[in-house]
N, C-alpha and C positions, 0 to 999 in steps of 0.2 A: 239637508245634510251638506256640510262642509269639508273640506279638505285642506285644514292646517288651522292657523289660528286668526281670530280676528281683529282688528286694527282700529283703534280710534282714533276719531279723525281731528285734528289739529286746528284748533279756530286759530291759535292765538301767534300767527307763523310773521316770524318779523324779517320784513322783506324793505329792500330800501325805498325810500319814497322815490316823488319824480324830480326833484331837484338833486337827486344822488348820483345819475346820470352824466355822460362827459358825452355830449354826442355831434361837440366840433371836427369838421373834416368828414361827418356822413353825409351822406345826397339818401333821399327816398329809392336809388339803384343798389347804394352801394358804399363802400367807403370811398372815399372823394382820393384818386391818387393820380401821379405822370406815368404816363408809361416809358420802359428803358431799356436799351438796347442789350439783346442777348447777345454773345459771342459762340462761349462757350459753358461747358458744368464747370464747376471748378472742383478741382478734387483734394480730397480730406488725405492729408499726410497719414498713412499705414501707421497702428498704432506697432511698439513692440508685441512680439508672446510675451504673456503676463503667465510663464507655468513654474510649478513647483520645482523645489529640488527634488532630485532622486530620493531623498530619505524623508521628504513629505507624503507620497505616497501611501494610500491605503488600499489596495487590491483584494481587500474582504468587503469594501464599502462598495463595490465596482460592482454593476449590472451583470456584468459579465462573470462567469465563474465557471469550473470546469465541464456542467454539463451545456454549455452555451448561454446565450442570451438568455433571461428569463424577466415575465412579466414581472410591474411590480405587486407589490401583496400589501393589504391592509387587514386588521387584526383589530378586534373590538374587544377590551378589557385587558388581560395580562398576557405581557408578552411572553412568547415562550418559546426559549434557545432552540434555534436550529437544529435538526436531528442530522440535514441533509450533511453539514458539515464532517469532511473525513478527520477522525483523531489518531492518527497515527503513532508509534512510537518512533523515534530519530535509530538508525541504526546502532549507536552504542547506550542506547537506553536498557538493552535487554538484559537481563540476569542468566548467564550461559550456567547450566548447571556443572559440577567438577565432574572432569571423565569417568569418573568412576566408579560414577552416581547410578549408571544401569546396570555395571557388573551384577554378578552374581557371588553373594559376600562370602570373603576369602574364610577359609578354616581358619581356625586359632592357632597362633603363634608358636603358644607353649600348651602341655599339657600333661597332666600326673596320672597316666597310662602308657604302657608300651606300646607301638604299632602293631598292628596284627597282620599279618602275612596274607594275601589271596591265595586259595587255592591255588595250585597250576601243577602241570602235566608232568612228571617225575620223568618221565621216561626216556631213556637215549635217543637221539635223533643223531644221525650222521652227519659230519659236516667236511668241509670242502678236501680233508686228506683221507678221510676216509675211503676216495674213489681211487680203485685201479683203473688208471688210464693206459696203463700197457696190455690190460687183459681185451684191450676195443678192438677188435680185425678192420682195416678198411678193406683191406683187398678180399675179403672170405676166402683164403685160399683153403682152408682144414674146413671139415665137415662140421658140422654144430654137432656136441658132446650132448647126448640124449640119455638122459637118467628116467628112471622111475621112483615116484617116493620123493618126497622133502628132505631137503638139508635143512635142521637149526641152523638160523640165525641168530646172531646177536641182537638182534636190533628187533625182533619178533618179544610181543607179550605174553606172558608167561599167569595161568589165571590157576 
C-alpha cells in the first residue's frame, strides 16, 4: 500500500556535459579569492513608506473586524456570503409610520342621522348661590333649633 501517487523515473534527463563547466579561479578548497579589509557594514539607505491613500483602503478585507483578530478560513467548493457580517439600516433609511397611523379611527365626518342624546340625571342639584352663608353661626351663641319631622326640600326626589 502506498500513499499518493507514483512517479516514473526519467532516463532521458538532459544535464550539461563536462566541457559546459567554467571552473577557472576554483582551487579543490574553494573558490580561489584575496582577502579584504572590513571596516565597517555599510548601510542600505531607508526606503520611503510605500502606503496607500486614505481612500485606497479596504477595511472589510482586513484580518481585523469587529469581534477581533480572527484566524484565517478556507472553504472547499462555493463560496458562501458571510452571515457574520452586520446589515444595518443608515438612520434615515427607515419608513416612520404617519402619527396617526395607531390612533383609534376617528368617527365620520358627516352623517344622515340626528345625534342622540345620553341619558343623564334631570334632577336639580344646588349650586354655589344656592347657600345661605349668613344662616353659619361661628360663635354658637343661640341654642340649635330642634324640630321633629322633615321639612320638604326642593331639592329632595319626589317617586
Amino acid at each position: 500500500y502506498t500513499f499518493g501517487s507514483k512517479y516514473e523515473k526519467k532516463i532521458n534527463a538532459k544535464t550539461p556535459g563536462p566541457g559546459e563547466y567554467d571552473i577557472e579561479g576554483v582551487t579543490r578548497i574553494g573558490k580561489d579569492w584575496t582577502p579584504s579589509a572590513f571596516v565597517g557594514a555599510k548601510f542600505k539607505e531607508p526606503e520611503p513608506f510605500n502606503t496607500p491613500a486614505p481612500t485606497q483602503y479596504s477595511p472589510e478585507k482586513s484580518i481585523y473586524n469587529a469581534r477581533g483578530r480572527q484566524a484565517p478560513s478556507y472553504t472547499f467548493g462555493i463560496k458562501i456570503k458571510d452571515a457574520s457580517s452586520d446589515v444595518t439600516p443608515a438612520p434615515t433609511a427607515y419608513n416612520v409610520p404617519e402619527p396617526d397611523a395607531y390612533k383609534i379611527q376617528k368617527q365620520p365626518m358627516y352623517t344622515f342621522r340626528p345625534r342622540t342624546q345620553l341619558p343623564a340625571d334631570k334632577t336639580r342639584k344646588p349650586g354655589p348661590a344656592d347657600y345661605a352663608i349668613e344662616k353659619v353661626w361661628i360663635d354658637k351663641t343661640n341654642a340649635p333649633n330642634v324640630t321633629f319631622g322633615s321639612r320638604p326640600s326642593p331639592y329632595a326626589l319626589s317617586f
